[in-house]
C-alpha positions in Angstrom: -73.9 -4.0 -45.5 -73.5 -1.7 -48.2 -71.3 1.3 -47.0 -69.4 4.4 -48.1 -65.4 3.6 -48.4 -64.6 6.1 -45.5 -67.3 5.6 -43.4 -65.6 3.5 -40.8 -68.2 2.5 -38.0 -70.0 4.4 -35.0 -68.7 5.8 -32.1 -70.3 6.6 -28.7 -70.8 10.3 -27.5 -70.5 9.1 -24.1 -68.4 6.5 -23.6 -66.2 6.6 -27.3 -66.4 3.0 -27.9 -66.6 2.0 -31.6 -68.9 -0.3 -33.0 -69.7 -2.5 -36.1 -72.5 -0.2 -37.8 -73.5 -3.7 -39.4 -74.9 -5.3 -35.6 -74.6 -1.9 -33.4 -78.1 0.1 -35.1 -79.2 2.0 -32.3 -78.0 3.5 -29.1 -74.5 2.0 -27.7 -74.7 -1.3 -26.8 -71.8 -0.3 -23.8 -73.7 2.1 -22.0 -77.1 3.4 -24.1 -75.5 6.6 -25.3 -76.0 8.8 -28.8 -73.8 6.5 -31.3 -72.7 8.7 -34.1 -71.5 7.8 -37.6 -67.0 8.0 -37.8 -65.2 9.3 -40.6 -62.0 8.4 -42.2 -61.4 11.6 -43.8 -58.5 10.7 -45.4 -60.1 8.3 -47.6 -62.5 11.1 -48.7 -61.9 11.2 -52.3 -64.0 14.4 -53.2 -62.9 18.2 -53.5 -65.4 21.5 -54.0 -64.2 21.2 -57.7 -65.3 17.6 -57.9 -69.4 19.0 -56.8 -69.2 21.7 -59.2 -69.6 18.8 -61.7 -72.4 17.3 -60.3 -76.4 18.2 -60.7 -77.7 20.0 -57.8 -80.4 17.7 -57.6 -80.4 15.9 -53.4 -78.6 15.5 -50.7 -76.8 12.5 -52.2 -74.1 14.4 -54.6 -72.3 14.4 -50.9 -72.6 10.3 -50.3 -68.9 10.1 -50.2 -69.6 12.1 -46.8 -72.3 10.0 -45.7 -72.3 6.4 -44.1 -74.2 4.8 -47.6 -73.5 5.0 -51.4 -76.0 6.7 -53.4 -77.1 4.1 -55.0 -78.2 2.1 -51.9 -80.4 5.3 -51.1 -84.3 5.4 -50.2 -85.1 8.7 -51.4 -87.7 11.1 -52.7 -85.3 13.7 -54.2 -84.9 15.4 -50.6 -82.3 18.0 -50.4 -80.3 20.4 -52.9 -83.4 23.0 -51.2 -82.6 26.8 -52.5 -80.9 29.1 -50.3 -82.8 32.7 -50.9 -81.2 36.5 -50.7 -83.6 38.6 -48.5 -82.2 42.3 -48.8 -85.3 43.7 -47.3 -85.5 40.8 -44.1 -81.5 42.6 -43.7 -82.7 45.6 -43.4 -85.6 45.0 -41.0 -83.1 42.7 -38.6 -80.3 45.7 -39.4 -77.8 43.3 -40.6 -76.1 43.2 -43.8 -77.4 40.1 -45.5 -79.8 37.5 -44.6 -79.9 34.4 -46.6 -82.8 31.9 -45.9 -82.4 28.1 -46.3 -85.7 27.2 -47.5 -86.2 23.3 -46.3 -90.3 23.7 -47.2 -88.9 22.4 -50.5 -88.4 19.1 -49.5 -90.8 16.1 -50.5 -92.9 16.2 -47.4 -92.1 19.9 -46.9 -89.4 20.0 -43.9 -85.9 19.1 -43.2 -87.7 15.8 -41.6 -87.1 14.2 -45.4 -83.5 14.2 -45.3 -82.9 12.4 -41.5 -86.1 9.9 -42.6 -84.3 9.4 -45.9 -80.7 8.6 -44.4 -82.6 6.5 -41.1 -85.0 4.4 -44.1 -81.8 3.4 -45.8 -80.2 2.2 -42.7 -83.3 0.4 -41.4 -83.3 -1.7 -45.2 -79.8 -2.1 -44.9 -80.6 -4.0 -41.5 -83.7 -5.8 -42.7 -86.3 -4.1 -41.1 -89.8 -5.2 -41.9 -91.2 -2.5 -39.9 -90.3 0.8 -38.3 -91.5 2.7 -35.6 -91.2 6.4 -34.1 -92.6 9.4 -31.6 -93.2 12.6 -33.3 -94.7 16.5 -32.8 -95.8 15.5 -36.4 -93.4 16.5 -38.9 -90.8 13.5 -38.5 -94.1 11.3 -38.6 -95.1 11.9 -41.8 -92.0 11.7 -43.0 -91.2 8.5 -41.7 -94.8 7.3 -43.3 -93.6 8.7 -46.7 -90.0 7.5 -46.5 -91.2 4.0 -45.2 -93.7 3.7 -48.1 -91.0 4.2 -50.6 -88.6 1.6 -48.6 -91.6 -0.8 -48.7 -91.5 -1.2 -45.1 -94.5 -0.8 -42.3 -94.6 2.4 -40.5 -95.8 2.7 -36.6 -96.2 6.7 -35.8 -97.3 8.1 -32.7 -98.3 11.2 -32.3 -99.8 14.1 -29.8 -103.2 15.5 -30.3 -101.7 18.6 -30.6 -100.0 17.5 -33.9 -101.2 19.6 -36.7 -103.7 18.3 -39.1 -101.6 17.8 -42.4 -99.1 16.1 -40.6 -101.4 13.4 -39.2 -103.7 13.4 -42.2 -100.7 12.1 -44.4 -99.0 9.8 -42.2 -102.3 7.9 -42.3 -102.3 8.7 -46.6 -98.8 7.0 -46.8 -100.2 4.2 -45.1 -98.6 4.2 -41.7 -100.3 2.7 -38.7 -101.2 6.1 -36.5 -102.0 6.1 -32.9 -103.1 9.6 -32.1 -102.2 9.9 -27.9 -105.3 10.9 -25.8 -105.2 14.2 -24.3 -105.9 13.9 -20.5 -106.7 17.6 -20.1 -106.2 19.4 -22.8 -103.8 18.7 -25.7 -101.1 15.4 -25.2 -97.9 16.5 -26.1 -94.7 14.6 -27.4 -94.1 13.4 -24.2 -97.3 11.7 -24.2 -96.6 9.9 -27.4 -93.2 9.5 -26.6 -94.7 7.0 -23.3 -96.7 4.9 -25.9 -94.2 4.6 -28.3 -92.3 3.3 -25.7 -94.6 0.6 -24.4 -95.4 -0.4 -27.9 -91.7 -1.6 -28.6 -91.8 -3.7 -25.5 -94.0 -5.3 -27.0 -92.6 -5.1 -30.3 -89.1 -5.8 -30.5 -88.4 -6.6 -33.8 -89.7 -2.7 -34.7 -86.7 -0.8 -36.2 -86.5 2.6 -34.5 -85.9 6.0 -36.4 -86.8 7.9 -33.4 -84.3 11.1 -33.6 -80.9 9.9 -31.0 -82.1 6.4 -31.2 -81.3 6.0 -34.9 -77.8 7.2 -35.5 -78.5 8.5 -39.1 -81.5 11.1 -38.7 -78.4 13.8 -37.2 -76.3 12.6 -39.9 -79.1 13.3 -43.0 -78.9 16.9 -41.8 -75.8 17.6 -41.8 -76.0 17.8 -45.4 -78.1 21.1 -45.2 -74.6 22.8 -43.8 -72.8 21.3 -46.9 -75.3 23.0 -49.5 -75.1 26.1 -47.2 -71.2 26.1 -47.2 -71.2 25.0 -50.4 -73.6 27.8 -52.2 -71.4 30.1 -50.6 -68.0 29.1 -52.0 -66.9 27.6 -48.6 -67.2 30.8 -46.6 -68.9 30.7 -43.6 -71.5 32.8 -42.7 -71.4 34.7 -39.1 -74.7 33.0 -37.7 -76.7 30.6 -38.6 -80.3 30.6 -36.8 -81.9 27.6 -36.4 -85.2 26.9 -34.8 -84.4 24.5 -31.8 -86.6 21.3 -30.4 -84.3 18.5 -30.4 -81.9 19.8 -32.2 -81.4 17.3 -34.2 -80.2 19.6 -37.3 -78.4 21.5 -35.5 -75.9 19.3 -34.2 -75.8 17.6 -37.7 -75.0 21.1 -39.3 -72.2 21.7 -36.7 -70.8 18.3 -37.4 -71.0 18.7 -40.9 -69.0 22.4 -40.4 -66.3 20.4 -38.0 -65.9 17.8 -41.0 -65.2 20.4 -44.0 -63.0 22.6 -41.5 -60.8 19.6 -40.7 -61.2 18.6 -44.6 -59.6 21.8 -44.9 -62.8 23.3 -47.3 -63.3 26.0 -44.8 -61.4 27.7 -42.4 -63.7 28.3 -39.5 -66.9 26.6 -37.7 -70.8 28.5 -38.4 -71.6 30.1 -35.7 -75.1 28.1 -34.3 -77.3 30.0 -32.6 -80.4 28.2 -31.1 -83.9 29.9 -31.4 -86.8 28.3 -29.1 -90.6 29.9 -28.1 -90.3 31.4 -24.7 -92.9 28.7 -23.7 -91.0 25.9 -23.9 -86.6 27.1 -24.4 -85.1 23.8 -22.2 -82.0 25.1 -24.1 -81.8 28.4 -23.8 -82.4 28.2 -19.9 -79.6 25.7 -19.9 -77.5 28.0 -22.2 -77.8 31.1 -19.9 -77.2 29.1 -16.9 -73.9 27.7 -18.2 -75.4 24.4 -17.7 -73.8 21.3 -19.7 -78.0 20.0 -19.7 -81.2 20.9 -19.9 -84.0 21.2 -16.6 -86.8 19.4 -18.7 -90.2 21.5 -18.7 -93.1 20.0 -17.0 -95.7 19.0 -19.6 -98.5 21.3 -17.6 -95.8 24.5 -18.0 -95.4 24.0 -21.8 -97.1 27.2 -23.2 -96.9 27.6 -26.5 -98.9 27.2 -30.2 -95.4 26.9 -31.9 -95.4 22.6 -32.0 -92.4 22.0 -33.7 -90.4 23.2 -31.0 -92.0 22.3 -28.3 -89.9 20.0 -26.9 -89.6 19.6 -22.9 -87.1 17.0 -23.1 -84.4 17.0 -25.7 -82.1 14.1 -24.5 -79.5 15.3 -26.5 -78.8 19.1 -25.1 -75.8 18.1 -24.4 -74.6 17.9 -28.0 -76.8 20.7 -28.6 -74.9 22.8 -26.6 -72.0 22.0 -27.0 -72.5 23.0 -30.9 -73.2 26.5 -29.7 -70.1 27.0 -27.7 -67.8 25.3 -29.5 -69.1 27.5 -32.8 -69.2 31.0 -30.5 -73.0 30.8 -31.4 -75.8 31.8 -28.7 -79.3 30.9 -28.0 -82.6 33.6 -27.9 -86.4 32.5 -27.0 -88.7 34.9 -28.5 -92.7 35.3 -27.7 -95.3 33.2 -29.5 -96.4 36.6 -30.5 -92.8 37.9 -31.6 -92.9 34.5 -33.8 -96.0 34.8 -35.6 -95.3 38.5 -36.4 -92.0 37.2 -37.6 -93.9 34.6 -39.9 -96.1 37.2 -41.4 -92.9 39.6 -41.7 -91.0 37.5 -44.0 -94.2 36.8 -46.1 -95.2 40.5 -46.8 -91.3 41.6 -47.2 -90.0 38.6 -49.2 -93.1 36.7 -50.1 -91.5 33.3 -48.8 -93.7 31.2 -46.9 -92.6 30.1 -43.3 -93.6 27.5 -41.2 -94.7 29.1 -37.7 -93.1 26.8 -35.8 -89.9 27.9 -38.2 -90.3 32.0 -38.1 -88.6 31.2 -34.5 -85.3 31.9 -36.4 -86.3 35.2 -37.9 -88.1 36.7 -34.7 -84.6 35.2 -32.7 -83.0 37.2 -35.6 -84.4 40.1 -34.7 -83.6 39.8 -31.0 -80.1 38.7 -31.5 -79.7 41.7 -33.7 -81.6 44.5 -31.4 -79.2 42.9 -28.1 -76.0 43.4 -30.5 -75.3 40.3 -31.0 -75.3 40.9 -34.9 -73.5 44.1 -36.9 -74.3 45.8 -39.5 -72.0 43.9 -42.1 -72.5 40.5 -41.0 -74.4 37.6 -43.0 -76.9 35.5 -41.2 -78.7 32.5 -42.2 -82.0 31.6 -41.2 -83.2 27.6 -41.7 -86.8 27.6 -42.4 -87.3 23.9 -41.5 -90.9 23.4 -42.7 -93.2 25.1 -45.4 -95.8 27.4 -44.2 -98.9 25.7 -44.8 -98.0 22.9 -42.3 -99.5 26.1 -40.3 -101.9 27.8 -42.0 -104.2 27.7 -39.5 -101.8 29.1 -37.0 -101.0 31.9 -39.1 -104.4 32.8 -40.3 -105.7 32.7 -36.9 -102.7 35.3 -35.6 -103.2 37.4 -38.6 -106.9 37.8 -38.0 -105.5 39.1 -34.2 -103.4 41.0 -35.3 -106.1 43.4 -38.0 -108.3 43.0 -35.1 -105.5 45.4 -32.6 -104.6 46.8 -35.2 -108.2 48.2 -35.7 -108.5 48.6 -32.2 -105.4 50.7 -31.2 -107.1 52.9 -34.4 -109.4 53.6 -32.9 -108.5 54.3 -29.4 -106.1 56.5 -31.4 -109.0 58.3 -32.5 -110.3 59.1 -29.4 -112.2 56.3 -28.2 -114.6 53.5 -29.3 -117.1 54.8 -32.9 -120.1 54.5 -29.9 -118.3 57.0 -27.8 -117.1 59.5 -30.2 -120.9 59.4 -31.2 -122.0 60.4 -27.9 
């Protein structure tokens, strides 16, 4: 197995044993729990100076941080996304800078490409013929284009509530799609998640990239807080908002933040604060309620259009939360409504496009900000995790409400409806 000089094996969330990454590829083989790629950071033979040398080209100018070489790498580019100044966003939110980290950049457009990327190089290093994953939709098509570049055969399910470009190019990149049947109304991950499952009983020699099955799709994302850190000459920011489902980023950005401090690059953690749709915020409820874990949300009392996010279940709150409080972040759930607006806000004001599952960290921005939780001088970070027209639809549909109030409130402004005033 071809492997990074300090990358020294994995080790188990739960029960910290260490394993050979080489026959451990999944979950612990002790006790089932989250195995995470271990570091010796002493053999790290990079410095900032070193990067400043390199193109700004993927996510790979940091393989000396990551468990493969660069040149063992299955990759589309992913990564090295811009990182955009939004004066007019700070003044909205009342802050003094917001940067946004624009992931809709990325090959597939969202931040799916670099966990897919590092998960696809892990599943050839293992000699996978075939691999196999639940999705909301994003992670799906990534894994269809990341498995067509590895050359291997890609097995996505999916909820009928996916959106359409997501499941139209899974099946374009050739992956074998099974859409879940909705038994009333829309299936949702979980439903997926349930077939999945009974397909790799009956498939066992499937390679998993499912997110906390794989060990490498937390670890691709780190490398979104090294280009962060990295664009801002290794000072940290005082928040980073992230848009929060399974949280797979998240966590992977706080690693990547506990790394650098200890490599002594920066001085303190980024802040992580955890932005989810009112209709579905397992991790904010558990946040408020000081809870170590999440109460999952019944499939029937998920209510909201914002798919990305909607995750009942995230096995791994626990790491998710821990990030938060170990970083002095926070967590906010903001309306559907309060999202969407968002969405449309940072289009008119900075003319970037947002996914509408993503605007969940600008209107959690906004709310943070109104309940004092951000100054006037401080710099926040938004992660957009996924270009807007994954959700065109979503956000057409919630603009055309929108003029349609907007008109109404006119004219009830005016003194009625036109038919009355006429009378």
């Amino acid at each position: 197995m071809e492997t990074t000089d300090a990358f020294v094996g994995l080790s188990c969330v739960d029960c910290d044993g260490t394993f050979d990454p080489a026959t451990a590829t999944h979950r612990c083989p002790d006790c089932g729990g989250v195995l995470d790629p271990a570091y010796d950071l002493d053999r790290i033979d990079l410095a900032p100076d070193d990067l400043a040398e390199r193109p700004y080209e993927s996510m790979w100018r940091y393989a000396e941080l990551l468990p493969f070489p660069a040149e063992a790498a299955v990759s589309l580019g992913e990564g090295a996304t811009p990182l955009v100044d939004c004066p007019a966003l700070a003044d909205a939110i009342g802050v003094g800078r917001v940067l946004l980290k624009d992931e809709g950049s990325n090959p597939t457009g969202t931040f799916k490409d670099r966990g897919q990327s590092l998960a696809m190089t892990a599943a050839r290093q293992h000699g996978a013929a075939d691999v196999a994953l639940n999705s909301a939709g994003n992670a799906g098509q990534a894994a269809a284009a990341y498995a067509a570049r590895a050359d291997l055969d890609a097995h996505v399910f999916l909820p009928s509530r996916a959106g359409f470009t997501q499941t139209a190019m899974t099946e374009v990149h050739g992956a074998d799609l099974t859409v879940t049947d909705p038994i009333d109304g829309d299936s949702q991950i979980g439903d997926a998640g349930r077939a999945y499952a009974a397909a790799m009983e009956d498939h066992p020699d499937w390679y998993s990239t499912k997110t906390f099955v794989t060990p490498y799709r937390h670890e691709g994302k780190k490398t979104m807080a090294f280009e962060l850190l990295e664009r801002l000459d290794w000072e940290t920011p005082d928040a980073v908002v992230y848009p929060t489902g399974g949280g797979v980023g998240l966590v992977g950005m706080h690693k990547a933040a506990r790394e650098l401090r200890e490599l002594g690059w920066t001085d303190e953690l980024v802040p992580m604060y955890a932005a989810q749709a009112a209709g579905c915020s397992p991790v904010v409820d558990a946040y408020e309620a000081g809870a170590d874990r999440h109460e999952p949300v019944p499939d029937d009392e998920i209510d909201t259009a914002c798919n990305g996010i909607a995750i009942p279940d995230p096995g791994a709150s626990p790491l998710i939360l821990d990030a938060i409080r170990e970083s002095n972040g926070g967590a906010v759930a903001t309306t559907d409504r309060e999202i969407l607006d968002a969405a449309i806000e940072v289009a008119r004001a900075e003319g970037l496009e947002v996914g509408a599952t993503c605007a969940a960290a600008a209107s959690g921005a906004f709310a943070l900000a109104a309940a004092g939780e951000f100054g006037p001088d401080d710099t926040v970070v938004l992660l957009n995790t996924g270009a807007g027209n994954k959700d065109v639809d979503a956000l057409r549909a919630h603009l055309g409400e929108r003029e349609v109030d907007e008109a109404a409130a006119k004219t009830d402004g005016a003194g009625g409806t036109t038919e009355t005033a006429g009378e």
